[in-house]
Short mmCIF file of the C-alpha atoms (twelve columns), coordinates in Angstrom:
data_MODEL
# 
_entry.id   MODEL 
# 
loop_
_atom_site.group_PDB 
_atom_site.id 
_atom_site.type_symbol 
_atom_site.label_atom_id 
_atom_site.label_alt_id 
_atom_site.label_comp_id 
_atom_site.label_asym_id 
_atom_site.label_seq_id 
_atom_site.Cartn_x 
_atom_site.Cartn_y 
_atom_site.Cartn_z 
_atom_site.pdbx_PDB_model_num 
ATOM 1   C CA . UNK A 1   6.327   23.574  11.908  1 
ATOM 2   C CA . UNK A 2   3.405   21.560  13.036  1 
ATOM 3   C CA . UNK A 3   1.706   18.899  11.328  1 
ATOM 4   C CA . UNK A 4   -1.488  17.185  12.565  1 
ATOM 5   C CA . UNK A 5   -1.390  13.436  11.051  1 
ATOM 6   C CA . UNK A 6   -4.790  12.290  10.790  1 
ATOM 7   C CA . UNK A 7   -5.920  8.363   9.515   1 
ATOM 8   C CA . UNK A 8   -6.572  4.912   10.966  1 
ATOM 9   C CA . UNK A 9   -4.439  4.438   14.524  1 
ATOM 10  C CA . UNK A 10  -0.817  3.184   13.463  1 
ATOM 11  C CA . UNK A 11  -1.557  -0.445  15.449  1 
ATOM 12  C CA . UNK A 12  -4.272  -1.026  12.846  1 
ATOM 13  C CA . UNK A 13  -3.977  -3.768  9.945   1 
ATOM 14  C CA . UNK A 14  -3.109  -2.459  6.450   1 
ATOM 15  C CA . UNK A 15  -0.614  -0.591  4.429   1 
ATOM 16  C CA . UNK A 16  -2.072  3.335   5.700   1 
ATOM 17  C CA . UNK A 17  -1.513  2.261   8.990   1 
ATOM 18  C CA . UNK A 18  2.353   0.938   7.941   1 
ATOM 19  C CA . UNK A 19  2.774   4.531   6.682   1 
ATOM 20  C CA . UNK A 20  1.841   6.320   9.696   1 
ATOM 21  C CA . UNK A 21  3.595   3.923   11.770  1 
ATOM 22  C CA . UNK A 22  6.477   4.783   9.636   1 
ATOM 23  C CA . UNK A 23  6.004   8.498   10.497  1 
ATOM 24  C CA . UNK A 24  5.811   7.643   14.340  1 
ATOM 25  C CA . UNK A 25  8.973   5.408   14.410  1 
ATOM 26  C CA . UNK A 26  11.668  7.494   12.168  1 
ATOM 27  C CA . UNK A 27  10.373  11.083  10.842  1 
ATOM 28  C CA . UNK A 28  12.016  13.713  13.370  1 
ATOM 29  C CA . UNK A 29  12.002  17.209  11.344  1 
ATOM 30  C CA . UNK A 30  8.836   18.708  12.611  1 
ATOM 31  C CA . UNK A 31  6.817   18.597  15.444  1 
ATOM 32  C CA . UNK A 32  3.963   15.675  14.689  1 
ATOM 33  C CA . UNK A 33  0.791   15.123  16.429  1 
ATOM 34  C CA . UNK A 34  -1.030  11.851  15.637  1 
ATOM 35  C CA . UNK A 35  -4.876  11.497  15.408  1 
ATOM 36  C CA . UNK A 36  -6.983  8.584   14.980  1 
ATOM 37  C CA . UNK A 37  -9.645  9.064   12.656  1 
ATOM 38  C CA . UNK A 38  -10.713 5.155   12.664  1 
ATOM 39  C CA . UNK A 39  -9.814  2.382   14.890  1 
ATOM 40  C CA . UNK A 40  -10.676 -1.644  14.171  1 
ATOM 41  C CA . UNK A 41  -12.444 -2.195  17.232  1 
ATOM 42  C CA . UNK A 42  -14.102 0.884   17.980  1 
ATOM 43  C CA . UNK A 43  -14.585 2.870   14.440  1 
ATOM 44  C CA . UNK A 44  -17.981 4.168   15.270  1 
ATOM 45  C CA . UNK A 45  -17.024 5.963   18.084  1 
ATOM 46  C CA . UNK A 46  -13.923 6.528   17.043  1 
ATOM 47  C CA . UNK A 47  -15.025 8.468   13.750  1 
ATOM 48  C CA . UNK A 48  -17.946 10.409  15.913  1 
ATOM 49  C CA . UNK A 49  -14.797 11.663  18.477  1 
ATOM 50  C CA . UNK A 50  -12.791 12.653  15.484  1 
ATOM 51  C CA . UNK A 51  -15.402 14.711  13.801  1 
ATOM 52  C CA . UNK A 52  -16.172 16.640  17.068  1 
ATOM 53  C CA . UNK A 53  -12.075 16.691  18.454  1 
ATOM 54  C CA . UNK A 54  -10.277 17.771  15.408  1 
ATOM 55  C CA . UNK A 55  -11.879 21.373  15.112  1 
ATOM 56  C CA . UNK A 56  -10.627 21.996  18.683  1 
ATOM 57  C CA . UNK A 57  -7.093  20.426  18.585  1 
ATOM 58  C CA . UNK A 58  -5.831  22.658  14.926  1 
ATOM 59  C CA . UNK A 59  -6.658  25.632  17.168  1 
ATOM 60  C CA . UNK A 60  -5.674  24.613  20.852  1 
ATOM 61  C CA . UNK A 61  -2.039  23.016  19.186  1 
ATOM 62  C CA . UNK A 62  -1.788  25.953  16.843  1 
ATOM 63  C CA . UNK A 63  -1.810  23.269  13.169  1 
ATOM 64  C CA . UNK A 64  0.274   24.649  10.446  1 
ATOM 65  C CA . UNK A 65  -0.585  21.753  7.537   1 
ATOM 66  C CA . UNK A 66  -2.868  18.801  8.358   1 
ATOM 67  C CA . UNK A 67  -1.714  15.700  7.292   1 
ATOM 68  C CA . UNK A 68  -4.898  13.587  5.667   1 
ATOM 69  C CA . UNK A 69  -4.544  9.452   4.891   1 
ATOM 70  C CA . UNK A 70  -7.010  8.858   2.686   1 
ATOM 71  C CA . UNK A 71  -8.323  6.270   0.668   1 
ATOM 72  C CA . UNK A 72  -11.840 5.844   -0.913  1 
ATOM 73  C CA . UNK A 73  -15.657 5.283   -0.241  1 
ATOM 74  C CA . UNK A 74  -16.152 5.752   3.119   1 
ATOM 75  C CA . UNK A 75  -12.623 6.904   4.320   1 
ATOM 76  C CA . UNK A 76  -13.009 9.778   1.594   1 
ATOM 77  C CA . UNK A 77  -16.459 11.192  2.776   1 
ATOM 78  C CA . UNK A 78  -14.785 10.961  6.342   1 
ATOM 79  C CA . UNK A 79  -12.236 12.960  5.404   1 
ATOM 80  C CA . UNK A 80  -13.666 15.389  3.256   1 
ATOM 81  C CA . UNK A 81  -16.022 15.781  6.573   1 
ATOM 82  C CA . UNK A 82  -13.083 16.484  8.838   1 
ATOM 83  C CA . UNK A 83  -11.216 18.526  5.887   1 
ATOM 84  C CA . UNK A 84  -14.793 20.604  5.938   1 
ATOM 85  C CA . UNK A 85  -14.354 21.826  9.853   1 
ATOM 86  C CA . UNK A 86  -10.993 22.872  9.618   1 
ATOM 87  C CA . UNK A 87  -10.836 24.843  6.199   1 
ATOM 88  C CA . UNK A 88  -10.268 28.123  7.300   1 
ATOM 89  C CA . UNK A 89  -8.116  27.486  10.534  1 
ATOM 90  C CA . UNK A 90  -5.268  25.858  8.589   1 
ATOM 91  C CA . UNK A 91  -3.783  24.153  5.691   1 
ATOM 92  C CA . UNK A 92  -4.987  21.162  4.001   1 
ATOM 93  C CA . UNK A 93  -3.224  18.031  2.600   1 
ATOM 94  C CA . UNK A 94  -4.632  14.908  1.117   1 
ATOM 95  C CA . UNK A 95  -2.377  11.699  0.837   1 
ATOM 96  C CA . UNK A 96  -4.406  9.491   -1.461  1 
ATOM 97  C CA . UNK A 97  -3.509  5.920   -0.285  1 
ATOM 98  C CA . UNK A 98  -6.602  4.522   -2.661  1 
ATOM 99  C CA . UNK A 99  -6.396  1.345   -5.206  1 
ATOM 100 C CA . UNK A 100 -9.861  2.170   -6.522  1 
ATOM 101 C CA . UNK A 101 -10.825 5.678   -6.443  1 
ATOM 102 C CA . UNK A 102 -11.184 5.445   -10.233 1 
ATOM 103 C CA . UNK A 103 -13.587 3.194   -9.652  1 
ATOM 104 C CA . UNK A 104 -15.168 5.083   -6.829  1 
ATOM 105 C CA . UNK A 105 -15.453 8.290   -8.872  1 
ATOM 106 C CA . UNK A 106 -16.612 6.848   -12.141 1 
ATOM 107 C CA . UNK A 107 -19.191 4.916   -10.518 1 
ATOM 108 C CA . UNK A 108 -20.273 7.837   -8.527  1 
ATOM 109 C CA . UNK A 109 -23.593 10.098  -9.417  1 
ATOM 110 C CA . UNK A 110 -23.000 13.448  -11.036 1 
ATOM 111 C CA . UNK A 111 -23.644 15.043  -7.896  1 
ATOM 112 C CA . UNK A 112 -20.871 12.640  -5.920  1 
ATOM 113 C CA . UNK A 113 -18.465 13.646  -8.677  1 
ATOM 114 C CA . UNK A 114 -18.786 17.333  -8.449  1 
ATOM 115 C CA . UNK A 115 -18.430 16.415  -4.641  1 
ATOM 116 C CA . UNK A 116 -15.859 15.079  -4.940  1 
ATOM 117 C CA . UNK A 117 -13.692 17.111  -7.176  1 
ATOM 118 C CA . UNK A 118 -15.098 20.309  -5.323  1 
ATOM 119 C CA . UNK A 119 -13.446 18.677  -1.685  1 
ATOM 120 C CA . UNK A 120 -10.199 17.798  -3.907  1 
ATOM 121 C CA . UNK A 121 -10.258 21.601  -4.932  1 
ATOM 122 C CA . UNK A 122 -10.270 23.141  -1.978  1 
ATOM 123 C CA . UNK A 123 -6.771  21.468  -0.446  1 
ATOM 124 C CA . UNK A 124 -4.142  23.090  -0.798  1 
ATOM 125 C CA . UNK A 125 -1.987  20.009  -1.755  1 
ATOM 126 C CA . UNK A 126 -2.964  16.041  -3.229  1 
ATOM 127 C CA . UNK A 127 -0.365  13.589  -2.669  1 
ATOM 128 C CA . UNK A 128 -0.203  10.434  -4.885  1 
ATOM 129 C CA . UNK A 129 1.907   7.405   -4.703  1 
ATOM 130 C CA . UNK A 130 2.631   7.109   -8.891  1 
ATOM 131 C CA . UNK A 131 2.679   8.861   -12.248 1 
ATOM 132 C CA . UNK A 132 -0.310  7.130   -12.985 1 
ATOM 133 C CA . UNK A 133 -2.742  7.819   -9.915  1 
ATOM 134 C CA . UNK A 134 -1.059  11.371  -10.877 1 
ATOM 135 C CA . UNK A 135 -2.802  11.415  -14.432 1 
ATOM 136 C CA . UNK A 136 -6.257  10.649  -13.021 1 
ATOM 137 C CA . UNK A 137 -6.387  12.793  -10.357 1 
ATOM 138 C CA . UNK A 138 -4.800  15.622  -12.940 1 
ATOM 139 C CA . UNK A 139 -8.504  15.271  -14.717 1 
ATOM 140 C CA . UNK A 140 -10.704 15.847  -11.588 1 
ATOM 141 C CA . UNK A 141 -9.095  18.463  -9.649  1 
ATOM 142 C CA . UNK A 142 -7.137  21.696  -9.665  1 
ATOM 143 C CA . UNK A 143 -4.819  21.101  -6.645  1 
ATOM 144 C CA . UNK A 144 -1.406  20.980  -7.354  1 
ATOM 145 C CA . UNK A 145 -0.109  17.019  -7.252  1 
ATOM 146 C CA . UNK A 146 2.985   16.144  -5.864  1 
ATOM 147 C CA . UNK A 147 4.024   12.557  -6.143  1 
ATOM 148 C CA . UNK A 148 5.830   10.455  -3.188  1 
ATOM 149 C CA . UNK A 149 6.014   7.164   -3.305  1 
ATOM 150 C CA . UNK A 150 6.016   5.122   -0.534  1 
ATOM 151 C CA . UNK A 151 9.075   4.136   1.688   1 
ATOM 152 C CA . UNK A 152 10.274  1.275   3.856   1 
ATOM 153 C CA . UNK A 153 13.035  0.748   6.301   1 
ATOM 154 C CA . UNK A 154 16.502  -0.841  4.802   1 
ATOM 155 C CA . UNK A 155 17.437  -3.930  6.725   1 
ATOM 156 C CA . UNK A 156 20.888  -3.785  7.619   1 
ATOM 157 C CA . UNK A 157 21.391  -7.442  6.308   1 
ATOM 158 C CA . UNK A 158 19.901  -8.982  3.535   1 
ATOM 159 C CA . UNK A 159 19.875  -13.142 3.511   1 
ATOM 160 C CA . UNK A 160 17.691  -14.172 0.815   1 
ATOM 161 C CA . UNK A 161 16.887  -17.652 0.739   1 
ATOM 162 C CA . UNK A 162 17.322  -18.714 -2.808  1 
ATOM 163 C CA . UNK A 163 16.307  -22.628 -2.443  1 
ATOM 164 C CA . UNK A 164 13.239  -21.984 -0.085  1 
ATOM 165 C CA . UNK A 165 9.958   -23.209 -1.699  1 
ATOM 166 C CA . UNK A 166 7.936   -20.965 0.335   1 
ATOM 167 C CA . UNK A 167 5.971   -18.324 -2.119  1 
ATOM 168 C CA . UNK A 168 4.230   -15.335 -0.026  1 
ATOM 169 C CA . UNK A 169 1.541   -13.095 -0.330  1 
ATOM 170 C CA . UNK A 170 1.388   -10.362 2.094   1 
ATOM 171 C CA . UNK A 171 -2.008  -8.410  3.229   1 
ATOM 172 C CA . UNK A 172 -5.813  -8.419  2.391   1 
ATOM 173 C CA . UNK A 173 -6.818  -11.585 0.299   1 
ATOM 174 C CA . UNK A 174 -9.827  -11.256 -1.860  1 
ATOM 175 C CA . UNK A 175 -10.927 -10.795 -5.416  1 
ATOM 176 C CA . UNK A 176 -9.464  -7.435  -5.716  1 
ATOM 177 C CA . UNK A 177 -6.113  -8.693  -4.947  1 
ATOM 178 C CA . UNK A 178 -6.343  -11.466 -7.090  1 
ATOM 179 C CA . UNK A 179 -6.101  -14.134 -4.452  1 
ATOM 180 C CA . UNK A 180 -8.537  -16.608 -6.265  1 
ATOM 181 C CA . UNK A 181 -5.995  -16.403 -9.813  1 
ATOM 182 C CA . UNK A 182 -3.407  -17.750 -7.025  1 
ATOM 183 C CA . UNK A 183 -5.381  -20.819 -5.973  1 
ATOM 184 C CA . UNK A 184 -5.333  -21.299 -9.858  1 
ATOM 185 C CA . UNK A 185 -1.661  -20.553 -10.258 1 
ATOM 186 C CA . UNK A 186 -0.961  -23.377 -7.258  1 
ATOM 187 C CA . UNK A 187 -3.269  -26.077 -9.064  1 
ATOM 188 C CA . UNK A 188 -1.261  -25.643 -12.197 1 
ATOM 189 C CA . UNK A 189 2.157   -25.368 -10.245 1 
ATOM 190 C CA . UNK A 190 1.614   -27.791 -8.218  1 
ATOM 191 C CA . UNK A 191 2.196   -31.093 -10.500 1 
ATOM 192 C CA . UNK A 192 5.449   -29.344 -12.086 1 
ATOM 193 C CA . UNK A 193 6.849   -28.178 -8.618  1 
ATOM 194 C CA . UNK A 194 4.707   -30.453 -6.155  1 
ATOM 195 C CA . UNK A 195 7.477   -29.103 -3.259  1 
ATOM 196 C CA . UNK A 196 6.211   -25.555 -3.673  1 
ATOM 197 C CA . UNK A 197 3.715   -24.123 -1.086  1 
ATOM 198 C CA . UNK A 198 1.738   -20.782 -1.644  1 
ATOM 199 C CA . UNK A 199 1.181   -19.143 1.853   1 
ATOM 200 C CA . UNK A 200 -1.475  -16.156 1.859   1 
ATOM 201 C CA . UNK A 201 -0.831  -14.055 5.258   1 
ATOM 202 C CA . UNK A 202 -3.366  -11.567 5.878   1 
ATOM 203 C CA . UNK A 203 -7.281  -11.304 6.721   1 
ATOM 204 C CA . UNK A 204 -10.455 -10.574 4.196   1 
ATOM 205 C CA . UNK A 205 -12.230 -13.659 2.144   1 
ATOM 206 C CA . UNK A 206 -10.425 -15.533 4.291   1 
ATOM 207 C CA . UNK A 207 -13.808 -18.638 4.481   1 
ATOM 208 C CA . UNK A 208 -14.556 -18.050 0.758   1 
ATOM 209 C CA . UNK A 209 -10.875 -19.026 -0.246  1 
ATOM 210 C CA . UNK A 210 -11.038 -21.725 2.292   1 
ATOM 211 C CA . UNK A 211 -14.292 -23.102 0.420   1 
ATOM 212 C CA . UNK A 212 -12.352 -22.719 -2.400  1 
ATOM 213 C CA . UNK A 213 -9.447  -25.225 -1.521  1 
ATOM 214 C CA . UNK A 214 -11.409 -27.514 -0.345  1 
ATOM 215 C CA . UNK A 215 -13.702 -27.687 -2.952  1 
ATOM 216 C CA . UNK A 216 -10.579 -27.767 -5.971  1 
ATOM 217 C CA . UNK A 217 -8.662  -30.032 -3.750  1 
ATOM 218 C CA . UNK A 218 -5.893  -27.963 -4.016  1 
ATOM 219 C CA . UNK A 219 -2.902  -28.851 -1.120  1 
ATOM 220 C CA . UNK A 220 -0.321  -26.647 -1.864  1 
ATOM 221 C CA . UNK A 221 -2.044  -23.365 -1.032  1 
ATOM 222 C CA . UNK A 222 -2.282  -22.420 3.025   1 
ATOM 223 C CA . UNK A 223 -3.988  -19.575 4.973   1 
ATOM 224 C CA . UNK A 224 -1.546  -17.776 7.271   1 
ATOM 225 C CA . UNK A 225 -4.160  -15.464 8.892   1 
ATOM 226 C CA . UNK A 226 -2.928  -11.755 9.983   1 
ATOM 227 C CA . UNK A 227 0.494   -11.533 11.205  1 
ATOM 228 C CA . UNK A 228 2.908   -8.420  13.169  1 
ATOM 229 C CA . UNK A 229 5.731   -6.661  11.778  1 
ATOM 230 C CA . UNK A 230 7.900   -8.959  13.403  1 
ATOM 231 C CA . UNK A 231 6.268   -12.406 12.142  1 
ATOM 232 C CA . UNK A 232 6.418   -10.698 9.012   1 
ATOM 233 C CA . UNK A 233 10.009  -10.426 9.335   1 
ATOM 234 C CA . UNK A 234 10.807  -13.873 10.099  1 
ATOM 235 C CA . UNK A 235 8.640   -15.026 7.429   1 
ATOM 236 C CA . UNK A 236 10.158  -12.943 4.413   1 
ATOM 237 C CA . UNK A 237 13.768  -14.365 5.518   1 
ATOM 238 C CA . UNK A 238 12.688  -17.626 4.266   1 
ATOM 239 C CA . UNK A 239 10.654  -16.948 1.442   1 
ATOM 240 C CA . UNK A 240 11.661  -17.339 -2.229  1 
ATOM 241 C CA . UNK A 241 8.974   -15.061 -3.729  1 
ATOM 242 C CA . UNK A 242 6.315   -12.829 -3.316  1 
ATOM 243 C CA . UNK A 243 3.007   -12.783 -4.790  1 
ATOM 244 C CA . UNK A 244 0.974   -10.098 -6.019  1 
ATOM 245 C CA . UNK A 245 -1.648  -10.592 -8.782  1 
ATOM 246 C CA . UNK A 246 -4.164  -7.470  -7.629  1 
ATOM 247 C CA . UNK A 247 -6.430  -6.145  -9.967  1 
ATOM 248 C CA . UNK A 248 -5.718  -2.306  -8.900  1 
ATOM 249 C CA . UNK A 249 -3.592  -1.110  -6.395  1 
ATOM 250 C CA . UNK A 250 -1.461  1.854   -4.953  1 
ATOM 251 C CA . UNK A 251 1.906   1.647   -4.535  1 
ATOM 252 C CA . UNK A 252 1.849   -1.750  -2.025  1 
ATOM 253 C CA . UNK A 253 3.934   -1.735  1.069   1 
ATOM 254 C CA . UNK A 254 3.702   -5.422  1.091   1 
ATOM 255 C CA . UNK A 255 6.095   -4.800  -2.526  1 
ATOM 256 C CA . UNK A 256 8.061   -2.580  -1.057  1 
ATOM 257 C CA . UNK A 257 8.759   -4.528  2.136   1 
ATOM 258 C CA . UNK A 258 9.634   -7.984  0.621   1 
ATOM 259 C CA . UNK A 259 12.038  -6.174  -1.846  1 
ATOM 260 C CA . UNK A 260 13.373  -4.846  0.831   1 
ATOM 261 C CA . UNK A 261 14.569  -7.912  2.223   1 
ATOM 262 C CA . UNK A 262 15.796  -9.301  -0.902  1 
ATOM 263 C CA . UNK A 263 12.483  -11.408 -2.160  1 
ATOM 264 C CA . UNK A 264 11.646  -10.545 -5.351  1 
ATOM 265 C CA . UNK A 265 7.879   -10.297 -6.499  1 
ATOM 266 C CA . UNK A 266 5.515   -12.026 -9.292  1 
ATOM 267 C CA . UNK A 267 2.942   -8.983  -9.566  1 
ATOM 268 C CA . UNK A 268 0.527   -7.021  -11.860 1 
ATOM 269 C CA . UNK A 269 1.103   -3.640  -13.688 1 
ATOM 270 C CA . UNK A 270 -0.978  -1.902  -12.140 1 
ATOM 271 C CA . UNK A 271 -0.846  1.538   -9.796  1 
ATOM 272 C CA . UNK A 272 2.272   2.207   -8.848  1 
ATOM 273 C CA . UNK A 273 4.193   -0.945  -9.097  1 
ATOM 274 C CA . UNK A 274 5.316   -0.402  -12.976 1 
ATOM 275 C CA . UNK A 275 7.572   2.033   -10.796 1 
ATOM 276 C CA . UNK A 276 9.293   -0.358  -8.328  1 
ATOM 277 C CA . UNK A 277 9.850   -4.213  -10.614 1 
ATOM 278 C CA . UNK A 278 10.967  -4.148  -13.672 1 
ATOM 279 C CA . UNK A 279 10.301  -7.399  -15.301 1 
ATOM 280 C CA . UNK A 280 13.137  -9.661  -15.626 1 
ATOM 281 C CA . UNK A 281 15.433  -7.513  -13.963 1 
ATOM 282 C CA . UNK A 282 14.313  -6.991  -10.205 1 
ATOM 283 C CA . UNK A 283 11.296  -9.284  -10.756 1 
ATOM 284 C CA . UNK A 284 8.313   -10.023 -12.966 1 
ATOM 285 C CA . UNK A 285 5.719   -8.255  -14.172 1 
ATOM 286 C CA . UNK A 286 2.119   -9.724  -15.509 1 
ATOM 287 C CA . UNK A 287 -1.291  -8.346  -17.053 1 
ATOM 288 C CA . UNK A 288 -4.261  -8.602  -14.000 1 
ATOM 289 C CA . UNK A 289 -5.847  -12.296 -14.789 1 
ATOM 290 C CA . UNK A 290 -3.385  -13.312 -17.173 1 
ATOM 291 C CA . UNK A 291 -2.857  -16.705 -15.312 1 
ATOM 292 C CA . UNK A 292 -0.808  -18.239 -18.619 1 
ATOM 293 C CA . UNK A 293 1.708   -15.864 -18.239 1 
ATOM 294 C CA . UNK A 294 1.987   -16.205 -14.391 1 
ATOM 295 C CA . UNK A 295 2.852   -20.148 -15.164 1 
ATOM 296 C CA . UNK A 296 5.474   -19.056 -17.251 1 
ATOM 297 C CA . UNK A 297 7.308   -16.881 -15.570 1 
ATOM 298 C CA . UNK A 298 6.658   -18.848 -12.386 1 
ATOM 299 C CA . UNK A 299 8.189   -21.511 -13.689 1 
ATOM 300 C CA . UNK A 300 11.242  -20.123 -15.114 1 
ATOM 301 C CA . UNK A 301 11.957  -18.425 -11.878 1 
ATOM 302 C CA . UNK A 302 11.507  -21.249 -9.684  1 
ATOM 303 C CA . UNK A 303 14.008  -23.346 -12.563 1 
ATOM 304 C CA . UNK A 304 17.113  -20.790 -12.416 1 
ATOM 305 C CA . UNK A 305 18.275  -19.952 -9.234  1 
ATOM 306 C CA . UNK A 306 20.766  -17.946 -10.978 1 
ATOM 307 C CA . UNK A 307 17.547  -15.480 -11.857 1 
ATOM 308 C CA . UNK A 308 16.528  -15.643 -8.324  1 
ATOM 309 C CA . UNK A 309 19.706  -14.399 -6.905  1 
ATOM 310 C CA . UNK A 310 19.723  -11.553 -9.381  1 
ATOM 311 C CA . UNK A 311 16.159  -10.526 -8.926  1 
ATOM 312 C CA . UNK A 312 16.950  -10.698 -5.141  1 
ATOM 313 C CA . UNK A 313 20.121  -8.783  -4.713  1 
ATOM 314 C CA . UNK A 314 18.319  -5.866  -7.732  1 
ATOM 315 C CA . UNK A 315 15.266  -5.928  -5.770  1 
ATOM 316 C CA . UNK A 316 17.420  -4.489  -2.387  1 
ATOM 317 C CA . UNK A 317 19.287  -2.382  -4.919  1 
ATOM 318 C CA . UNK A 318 15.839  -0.494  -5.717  1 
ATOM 319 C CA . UNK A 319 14.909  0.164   -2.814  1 
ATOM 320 C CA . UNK A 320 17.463  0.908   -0.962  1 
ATOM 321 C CA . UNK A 321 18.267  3.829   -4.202  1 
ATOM 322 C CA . UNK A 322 14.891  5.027   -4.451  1 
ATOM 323 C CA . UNK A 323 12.062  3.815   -1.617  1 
ATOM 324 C CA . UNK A 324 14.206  3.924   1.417   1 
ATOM 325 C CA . UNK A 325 13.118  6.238   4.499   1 
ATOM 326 C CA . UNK A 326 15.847  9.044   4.904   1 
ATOM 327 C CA . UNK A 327 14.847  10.363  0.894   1 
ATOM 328 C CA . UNK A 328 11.390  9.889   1.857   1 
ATOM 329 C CA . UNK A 329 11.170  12.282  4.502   1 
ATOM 330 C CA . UNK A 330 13.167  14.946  3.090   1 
ATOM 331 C CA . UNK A 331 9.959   14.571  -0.176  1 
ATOM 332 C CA . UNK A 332 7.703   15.366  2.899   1 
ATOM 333 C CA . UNK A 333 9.510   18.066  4.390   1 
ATOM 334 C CA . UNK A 334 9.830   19.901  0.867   1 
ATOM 335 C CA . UNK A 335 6.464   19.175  0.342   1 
ATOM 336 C CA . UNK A 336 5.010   21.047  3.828   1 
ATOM 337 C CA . UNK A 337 7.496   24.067  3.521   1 
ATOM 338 C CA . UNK A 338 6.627   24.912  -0.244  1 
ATOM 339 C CA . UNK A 339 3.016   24.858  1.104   1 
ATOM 340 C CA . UNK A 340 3.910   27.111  4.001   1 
ATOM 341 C CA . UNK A 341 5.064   29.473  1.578   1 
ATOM 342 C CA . UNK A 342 2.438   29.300  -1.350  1 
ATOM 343 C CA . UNK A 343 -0.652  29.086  0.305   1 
# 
């Protein structure tokens, strides 16, 4: 079978781009082709290529199922654009990566909406990353959903780091990730634990949170900036937590990848991750904005290192049983034979 894989290029920064690189790394079963629909440093072009390329590479590489990343706003009307040219030479999948297309579709005009829904429609398969992205999309479109949760590599050693007073967050900082209830978290932290540092690696707001700092005098709380895979390695080794307080979300690979390695995570219920931490088991769970709570549980965790240990060593557990690569794959390959026979 062969499967064109279109999204952002794999080297680019965010978790879509950690999915396909995924795919490129460890997925063998069928014969993948890899297209760029967006690059960092050259998306204009970029996009323009795509939209003129793709109708020509389905037929010249003889496309079974193409493989759509997608997330909202722009990277759905992109999509639906590309999905558009190639209807009737092949089949269609969708692989909605989007924290806010909720948002995106209730805040769209009547005529977006029945957009929308009418491009959902016409795939012949929508793949979501929980139950609950699952239920929404279930009351815009027809398309069968399948869900498949994201997947991460299994370190073959875990050493978690249970006296470390590093805390971690891990990709975009901004409002939407709640990266501003974090500086407030630190400021109330910090007199209780004053040896406790909050580290934020990734890019976005990055001068508005600086302002921010500077202007709450608040020292425990440091800017990282955007780091590799392998940085990112090193750094979850010697972290004690990871942080999390988004407003909406997917299914994180940042969650995913820190459990992973044994760190447990202080994050939200919403999206997906309900799915992956269970609270007081693998790690915490908290209502978006509910900064109270987020003390409290903070501070019990970083009291008991007994409860760190056993969030750590549960947090490998679940993903190594449920979000590990080898049952990952096997979802996908179901998934592209049953729509080689349906469709």
């Amino acid at each position: 079978m062969k499967i064109l894989m279109v999204g952002p290029n794999a080297h680019s920064k965010g978790g879509i781009a950690t999915v396909i690189a995924n795919f490129k790394l460890f997925y063998r079963d069928n014969q993948v082709f890899y297209f760029d629909s967006w690059k960092e440093t050259t998306r204009l072009s970029t996009g323009i290529q795509a939209f003129f390329r793709i109708k020509k590479n389905v037929k010249k590489m003889d496309i079974d199922i193409v493989h759509f990343h997608v997330a909202q706003k722009g990277s759905f009307y992109r999509k639906s654009l590309l999905a558009k040219r190639i209807r009737k030479q092949t089949r269609i999948i969708f692989h909605m990566h989007a924290s806010q297309f909720d948002t995106f579709y209730e805040d769209a005009s009547p005529r977006i909406k029945k957009y929308i829904s009418k491009t959902l429609d016409q795939l012949d398969g929508l793949v979501v990353l929980s139950q609950e992205w699952a239920n929404f999309y279930q009351t815009i479109t027809k398309t069968p959903i399948t869900i498949i949760e994201n997947a991460v590599e299994i370190p073959e050693a875990v050493s978690y780091e249970s006296k470390s007073t590093e805390l971690i967050t891990l990709g975009r900082i901004g409002m939407r990730k709640g990266s501003y209830d974090t500086l407030q978290l630190a400021k109330r932290i910090q007199p209780v634990f004053p040896e406790v540092k909050f580290i934020l690696y990734g890019d976005g707001e990055l001068d508005t949170i600086e302002q921010q700092i500077k202007e709450a005098n608040i020292t425990n709380v440091y800017l990282g900036g955007w780091i590799s895979k392998e940085e990112q390695k090193k750094i979850m080794k010697k972290s004690v937590l990871h942080l999390l307080p988004s407003y909406q979300e997917g299914l994180p690979m940042s969650i995913l990848e820190t459990m992973s390695y044994g760190v447990p995570n202080l994050a939200t219920n919403v999206g997906g991750i309900p799915q992956v931490l269970r609270d007081g088991e693998n790690g915490m769970v908290v209502k978006p904005g509910d900064i109270d709570t987020m003390f409290e549980k903070l501070s019990m965790f970083l009291e008991d290192e007994e409860f760190r240990i056993k969030c750590s060593l549960e947090s490998f557990k679940t993903i190594k049983t449920h979000f590990s690569i080898v049952p990952y794959f096997e979802k996908w390959n179901q998934l592209y034979e049953d729509i080689m026979i349906i469709n």
